[in-house]
C-alpha positions as a Markdown table, in Angstrom:
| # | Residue | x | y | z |
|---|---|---|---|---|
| 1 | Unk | -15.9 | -15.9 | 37.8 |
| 2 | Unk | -15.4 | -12.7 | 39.4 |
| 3 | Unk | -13.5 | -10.1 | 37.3 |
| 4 | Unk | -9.7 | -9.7 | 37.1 |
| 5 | Unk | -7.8 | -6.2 | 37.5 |
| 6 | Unk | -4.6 | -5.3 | 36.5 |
| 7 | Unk | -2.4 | -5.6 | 39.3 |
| 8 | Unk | -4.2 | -9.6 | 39.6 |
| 9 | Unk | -3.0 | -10.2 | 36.2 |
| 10 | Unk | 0.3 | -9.0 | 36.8 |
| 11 | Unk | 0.3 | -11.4 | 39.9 |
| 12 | Unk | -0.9 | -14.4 | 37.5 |
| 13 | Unk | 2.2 | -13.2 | 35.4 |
| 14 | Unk | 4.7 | -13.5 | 38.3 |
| 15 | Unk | 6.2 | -10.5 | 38.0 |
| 16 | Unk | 7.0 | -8.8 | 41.6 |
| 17 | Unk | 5.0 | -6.4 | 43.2 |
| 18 | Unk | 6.6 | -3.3 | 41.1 |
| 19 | Unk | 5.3 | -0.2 | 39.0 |
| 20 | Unk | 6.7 | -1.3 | 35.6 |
| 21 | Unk | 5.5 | -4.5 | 35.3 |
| 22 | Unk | 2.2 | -3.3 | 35.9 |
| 23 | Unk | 2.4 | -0.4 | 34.1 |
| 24 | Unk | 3.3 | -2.4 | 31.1 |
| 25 | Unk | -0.2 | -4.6 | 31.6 |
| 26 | Unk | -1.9 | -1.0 | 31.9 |
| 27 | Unk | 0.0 | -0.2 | 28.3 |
| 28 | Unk | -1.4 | -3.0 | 26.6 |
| 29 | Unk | -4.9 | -3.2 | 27.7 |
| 30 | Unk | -5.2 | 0.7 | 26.6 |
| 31 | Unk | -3.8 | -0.3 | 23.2 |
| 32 | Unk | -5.8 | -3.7 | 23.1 |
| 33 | Unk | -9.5 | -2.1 | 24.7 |
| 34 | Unk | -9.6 | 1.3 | 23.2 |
| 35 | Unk | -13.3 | 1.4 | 24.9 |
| 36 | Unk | -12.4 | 1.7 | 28.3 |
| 37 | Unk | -13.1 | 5.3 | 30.2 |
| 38 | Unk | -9.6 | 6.8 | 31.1 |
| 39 | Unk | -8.9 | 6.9 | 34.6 |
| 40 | Unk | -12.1 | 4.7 | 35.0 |
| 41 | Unk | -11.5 | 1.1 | 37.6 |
| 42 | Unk | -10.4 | -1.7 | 35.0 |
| 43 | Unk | -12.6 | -4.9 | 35.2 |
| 44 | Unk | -11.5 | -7.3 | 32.7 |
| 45 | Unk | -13.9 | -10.4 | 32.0 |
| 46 | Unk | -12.1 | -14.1 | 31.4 |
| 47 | Unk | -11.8 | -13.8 | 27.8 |
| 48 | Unk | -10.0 | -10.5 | 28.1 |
| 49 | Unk | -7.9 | -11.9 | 30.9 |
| 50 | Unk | -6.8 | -14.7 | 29.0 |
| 51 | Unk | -5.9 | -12.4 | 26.3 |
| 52 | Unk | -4.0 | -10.0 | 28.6 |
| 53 | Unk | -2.1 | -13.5 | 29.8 |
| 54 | Unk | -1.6 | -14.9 | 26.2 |
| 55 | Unk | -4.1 | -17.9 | 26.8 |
| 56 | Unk | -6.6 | -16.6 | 24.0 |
């Protein structure tokens, strides 16, 4: 499966097209993934998807 971004996961999470939602996807996957490069593209695998979306 191809990687998910954030703005796809906030799509899976039905939230509308808007900065906050988002932003608060962005918020957890820097707390969560401490790895990632700031200001780097986000690619999150399935595992970390489902994590993001509370399927894990």
């Amino acid at each position: 499966m191809e990687p998910y971004t954030s703005v796809e996961l906030t799509r899976l999470l039905d939230y509308p097209n808007e900065t906050g939602p988002r932003l608060a996807v962005r918020r957890y996957l820097r707390a969560t993934y401490l790895e990632h490069v700031k200001n780097a593209p986000r690619e999150l695998s399935e595992p970390e998807a489902a994590d993001v979306l509370g399927v894990a």
